[in-house]
C-alpha positions as CSV (number, residue, x, y, z in Angstrom):
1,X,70.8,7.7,-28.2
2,X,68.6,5.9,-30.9
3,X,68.7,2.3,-31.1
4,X,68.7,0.3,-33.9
5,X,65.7,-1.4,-35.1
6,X,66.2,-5.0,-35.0
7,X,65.6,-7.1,-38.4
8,X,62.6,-9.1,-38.9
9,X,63.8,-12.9,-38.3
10,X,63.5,-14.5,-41.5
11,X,65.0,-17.7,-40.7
12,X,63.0,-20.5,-38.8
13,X,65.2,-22.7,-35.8
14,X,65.6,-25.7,-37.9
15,X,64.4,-28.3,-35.3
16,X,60.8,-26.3,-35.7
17,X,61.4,-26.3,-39.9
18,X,61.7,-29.6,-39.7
19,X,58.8,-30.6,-37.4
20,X,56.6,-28.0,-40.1
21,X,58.2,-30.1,-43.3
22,X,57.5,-33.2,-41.9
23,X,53.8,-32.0,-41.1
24,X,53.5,-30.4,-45.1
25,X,54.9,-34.0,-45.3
26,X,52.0,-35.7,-44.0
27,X,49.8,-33.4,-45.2
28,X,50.6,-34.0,-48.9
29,X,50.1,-37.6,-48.1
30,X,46.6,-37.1,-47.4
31,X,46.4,-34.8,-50.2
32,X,47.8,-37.6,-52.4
33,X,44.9,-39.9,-51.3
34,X,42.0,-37.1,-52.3
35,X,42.0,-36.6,-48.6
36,X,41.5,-32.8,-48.5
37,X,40.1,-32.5,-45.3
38,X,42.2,-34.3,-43.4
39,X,45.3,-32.4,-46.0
40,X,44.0,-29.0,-44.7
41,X,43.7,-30.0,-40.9
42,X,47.6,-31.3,-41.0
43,X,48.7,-28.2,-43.1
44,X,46.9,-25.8,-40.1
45,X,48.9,-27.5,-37.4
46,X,52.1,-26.7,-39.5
47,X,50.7,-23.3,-39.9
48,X,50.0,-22.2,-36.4
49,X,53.4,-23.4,-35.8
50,X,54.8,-20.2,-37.7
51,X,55.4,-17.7,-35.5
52,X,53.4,-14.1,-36.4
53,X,53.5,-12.5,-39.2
54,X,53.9,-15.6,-40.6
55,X,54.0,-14.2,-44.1
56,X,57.6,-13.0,-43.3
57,X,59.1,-16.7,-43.7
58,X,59.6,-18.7,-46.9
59,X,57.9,-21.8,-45.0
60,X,54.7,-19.7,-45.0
61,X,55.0,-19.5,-48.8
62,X,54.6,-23.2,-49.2
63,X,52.0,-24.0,-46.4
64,X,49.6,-21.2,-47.9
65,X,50.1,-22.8,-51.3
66,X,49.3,-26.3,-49.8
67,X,46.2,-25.0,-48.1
68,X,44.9,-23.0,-51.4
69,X,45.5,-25.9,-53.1
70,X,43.4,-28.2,-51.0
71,X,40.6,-25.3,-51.1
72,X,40.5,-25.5,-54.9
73,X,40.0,-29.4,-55.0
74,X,36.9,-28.4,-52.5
75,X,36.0,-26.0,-54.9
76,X,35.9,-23.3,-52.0
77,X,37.3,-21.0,-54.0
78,X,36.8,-17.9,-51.8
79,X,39.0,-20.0,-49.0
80,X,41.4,-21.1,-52.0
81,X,41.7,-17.2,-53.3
82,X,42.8,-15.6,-49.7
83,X,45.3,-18.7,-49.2
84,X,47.2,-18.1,-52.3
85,X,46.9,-14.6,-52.0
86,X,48.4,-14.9,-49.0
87,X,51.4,-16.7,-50.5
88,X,51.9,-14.2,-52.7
89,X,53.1,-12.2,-50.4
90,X,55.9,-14.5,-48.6
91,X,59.1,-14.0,-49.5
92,X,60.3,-15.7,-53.2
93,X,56.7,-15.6,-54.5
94,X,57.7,-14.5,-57.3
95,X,59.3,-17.4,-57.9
96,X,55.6,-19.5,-57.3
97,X,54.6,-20.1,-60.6
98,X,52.3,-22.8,-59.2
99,X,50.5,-20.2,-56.5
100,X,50.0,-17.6,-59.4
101,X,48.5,-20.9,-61.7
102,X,46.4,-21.6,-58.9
103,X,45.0,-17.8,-58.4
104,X,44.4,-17.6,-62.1
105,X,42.2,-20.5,-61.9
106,X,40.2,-19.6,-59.0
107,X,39.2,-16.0,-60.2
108,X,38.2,-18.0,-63.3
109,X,36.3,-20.1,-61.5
110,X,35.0,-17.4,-59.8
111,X,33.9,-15.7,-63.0
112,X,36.7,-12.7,-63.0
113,X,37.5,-14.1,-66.6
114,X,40.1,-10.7,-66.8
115,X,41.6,-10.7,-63.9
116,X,42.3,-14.4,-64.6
117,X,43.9,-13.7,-67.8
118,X,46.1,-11.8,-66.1
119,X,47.4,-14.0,-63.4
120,X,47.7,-17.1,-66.5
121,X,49.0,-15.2,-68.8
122,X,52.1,-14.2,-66.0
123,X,52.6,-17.9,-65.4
124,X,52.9,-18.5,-69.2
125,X,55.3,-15.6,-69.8
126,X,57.9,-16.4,-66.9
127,X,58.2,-20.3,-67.9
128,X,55.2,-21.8,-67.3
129,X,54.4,-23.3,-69.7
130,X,54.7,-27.3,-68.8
131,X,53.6,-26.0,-66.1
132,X,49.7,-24.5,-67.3
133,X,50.0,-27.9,-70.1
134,X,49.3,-30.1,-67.1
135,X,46.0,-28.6,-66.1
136,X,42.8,-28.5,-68.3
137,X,43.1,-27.2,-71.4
138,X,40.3,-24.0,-70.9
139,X,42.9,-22.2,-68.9
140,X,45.3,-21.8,-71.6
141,X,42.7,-21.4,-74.5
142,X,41.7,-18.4,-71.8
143,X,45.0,-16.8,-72.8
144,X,45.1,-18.1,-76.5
145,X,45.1,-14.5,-78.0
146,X,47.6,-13.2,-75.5
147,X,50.3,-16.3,-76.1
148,X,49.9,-16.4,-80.3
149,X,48.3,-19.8,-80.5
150,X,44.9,-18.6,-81.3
């Protein structure tokens, strides 16, 4: 007899969502202030809290995003890359516009001008617009010739 093979769980226990949200919480507070370190320390505690893989839960989506985020005020954009990479890959990432912005602007940080393009012009093309006007203007005169406004 062959048994079935259970599903991955997908769904946190809602008293430990909460207790993660209200960490991301506090953590955004800090992040509010300019106070990245202290951001990235609360986002880690929300983090662990995940039980492995991690990357199977939507939560994990967000608290990757809000780490790679604090990496790329710090400018440690190697930190900031494997973070939203990372997020990429939780469930509805397709849907982060905001990660995918974020990625675009590291590898163009990091000098990977093309692959950059890429990840922008992505945002730009599934409604991101507002969302690349509220960031410097370099990033979407990087994608000027792909978007028509050249």
């Amino acid at each position: 007899m062959s048994e079935t093979p259970t599903e991955r769980p997908t769904d946190l226990p809602s008293a430990l969502l909460e207790h993660i949200k209200s960490l991301c919480a506090t953590g955004y507070q800090h992040y509010d202030q300019h106070a990245y370190e202290p951001a990235l320390r609360t986002f880690y505690q929300a983090w662990v809290l995940l039980p492995k893989p991690q990357t199977q839960y939507h939560a994990a989506g967000w608290v990757l995003t809000a780490l790679g985020d604090c990496y790329f005020q710090m400018e440690k954009w190697p930190q900031a890359l494997e973070a939203i990479s990372s997020a990429l890959f939780c469930p509805n990432a397709e849907k982060n516009l905001f990660a995918l912005m974020r990625k675009g602007q590291i590898l163009y940080k990091q000098g990977d001008i093309a692959a950059a393009r890429v990840a922008l012009f992505k945002v730009y093309s599934s409604g991101g617009q507002s969302l690349l006007a509220k960031e410097p203007d370099l990033y979407l005169r990087a994608i000027a010739d792909l978007t028509g406004s050249a």
